[in-house]
N, C-alpha and C positions, 0 to 999 in steps of 0.2 A: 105184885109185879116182881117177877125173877130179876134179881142183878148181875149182868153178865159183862165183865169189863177183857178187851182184848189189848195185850201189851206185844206189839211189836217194835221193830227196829232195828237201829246199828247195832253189828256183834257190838259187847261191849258197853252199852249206854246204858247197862242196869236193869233190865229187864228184870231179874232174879230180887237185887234186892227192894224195887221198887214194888213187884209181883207180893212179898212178902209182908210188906208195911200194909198194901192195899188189902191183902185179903185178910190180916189183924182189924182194920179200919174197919171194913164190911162183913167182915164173916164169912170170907165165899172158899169155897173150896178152889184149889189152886190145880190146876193142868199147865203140866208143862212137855211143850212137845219136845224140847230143848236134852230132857231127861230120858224121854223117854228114845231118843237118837244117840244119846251118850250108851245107853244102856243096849241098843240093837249094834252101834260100833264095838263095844267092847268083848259083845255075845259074837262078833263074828270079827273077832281079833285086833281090831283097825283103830287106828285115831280119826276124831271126827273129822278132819279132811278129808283123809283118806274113803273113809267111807261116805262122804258128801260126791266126791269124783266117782267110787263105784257108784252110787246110787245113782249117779246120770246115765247110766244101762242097765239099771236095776228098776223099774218104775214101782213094783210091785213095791217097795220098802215105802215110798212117796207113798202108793193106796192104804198101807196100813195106818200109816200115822194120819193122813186125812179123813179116812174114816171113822177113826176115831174121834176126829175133830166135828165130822158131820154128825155127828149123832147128838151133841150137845145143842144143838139148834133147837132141839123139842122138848129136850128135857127140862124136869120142872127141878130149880134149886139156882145160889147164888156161885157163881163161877170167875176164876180172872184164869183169862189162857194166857200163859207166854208161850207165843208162837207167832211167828214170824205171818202164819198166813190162816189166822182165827178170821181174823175180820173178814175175811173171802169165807171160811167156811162155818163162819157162826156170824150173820150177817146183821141178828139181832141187837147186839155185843154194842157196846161201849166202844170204838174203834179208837188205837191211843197208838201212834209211833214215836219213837225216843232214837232222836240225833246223838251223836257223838263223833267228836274229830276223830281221824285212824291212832296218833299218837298217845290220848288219854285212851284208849278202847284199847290196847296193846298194853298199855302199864296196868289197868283194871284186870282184863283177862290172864295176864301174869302174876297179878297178887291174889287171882281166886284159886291157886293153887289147883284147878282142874286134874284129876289121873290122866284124861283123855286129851288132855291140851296141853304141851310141854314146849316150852321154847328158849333159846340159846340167850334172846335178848331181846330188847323192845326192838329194831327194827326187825329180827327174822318174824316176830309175832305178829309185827302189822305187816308184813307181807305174807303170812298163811292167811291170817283175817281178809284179805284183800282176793287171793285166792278164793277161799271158802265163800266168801260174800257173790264171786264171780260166780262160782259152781251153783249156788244156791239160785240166783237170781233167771242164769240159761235155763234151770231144770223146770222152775216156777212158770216161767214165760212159755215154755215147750210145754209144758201138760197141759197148764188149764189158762192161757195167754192172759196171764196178768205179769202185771209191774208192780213187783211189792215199796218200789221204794217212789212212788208215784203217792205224792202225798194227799192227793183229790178223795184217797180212798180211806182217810181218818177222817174222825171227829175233832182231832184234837193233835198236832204236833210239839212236841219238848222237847227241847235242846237243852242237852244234861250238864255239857259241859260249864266247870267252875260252879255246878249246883251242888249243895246236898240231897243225898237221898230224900232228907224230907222236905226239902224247896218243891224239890222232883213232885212226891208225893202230893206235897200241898194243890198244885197245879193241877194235878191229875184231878183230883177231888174237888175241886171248884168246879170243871172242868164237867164232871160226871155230874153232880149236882144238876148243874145249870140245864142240862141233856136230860136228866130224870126228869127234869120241871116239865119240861116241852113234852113227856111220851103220857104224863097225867092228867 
């Protein structure tokens, strides 16, 4: 049986280094749509807001990175996507969202030193994050009408805040465990 675990959530609540621990754990290769949008902003000059706002009249940037994501749905091998919207398009997936307050998501996203994400101080950073979350959420609900942050559509909800990564982890992998038992 392929292992395919999908990590979404709040900017911020760890996705990367939780993504990380888990695919150590399991062995899965790691897809991150997250990267692969830092890398399309920066190839066409932008910071990820910026290009989260263009891409709301851009659809066709949305169809590359979703395609991409559809295509893992057949494929045979062990996978963790961080992306916000795997669990819609890899449905077989381990479906996992990770909470986090705006204020600890603004001090994390500041101390990952991102190129593409630069800010003045924790309040300007939770108000791009707050932005960006908006842009992200109209764009998702207009293409393919879902609610990513409608939590009916996980397996599994984590609230990061006050955790460690590997409380985080722990949970996740109880979590997945108990999920695997039910699919054999």
């Amino acid at each position: 049986m392929n292992k395919k675990i999908s990590l979404a959530g709040d900017l911020g609540s760890g996705k990367t280094t939780i993504g990380d621990i888990l695919t150590k754990e399991y062995n899965l290769k790691k897809v991150s749509v997250g990267e692969f949008l830092r890398e399309m902003a920066t190839e066409h000059g932008m910071d990820v807001l910026t290009f989260n706002t263009y891409m709301e009249s851009h659809p066709e940037f949305d169809k590359i990175l979703d395609d991409r994501l559809k295509s893992y749905e057949h494929k045979d091998g062990d996978f963790l996507f961080d992306s916000r919207l795997a669990w819609h398009f890899v449905p077989s997936s381990f479906k996992v969202y990770m909470t986090v307050d705006p204020v600890t998501a603004a001090k994390r996203i500041m101390g990952a030193n991102r190129a593409t994400e630069s800010y003045e101080n924790v309040e300007e950073a939770a108000k791009k994050i707050k932005e960006r979350r908006k842009s992200e959420n109209q764009r998702y609900e207009n293409l393919y009408g879902v609610e990513i942050q409608n939590m009916q559509n996980y397996d599994l909800v984590v609230d990061t805040n006050g955790r460690t990564p590997e409380e985080v982890a722990s949970v996740i992998i109880d979590g997945f465990e108990k999920w695997l038992n039910t699919k054999r």
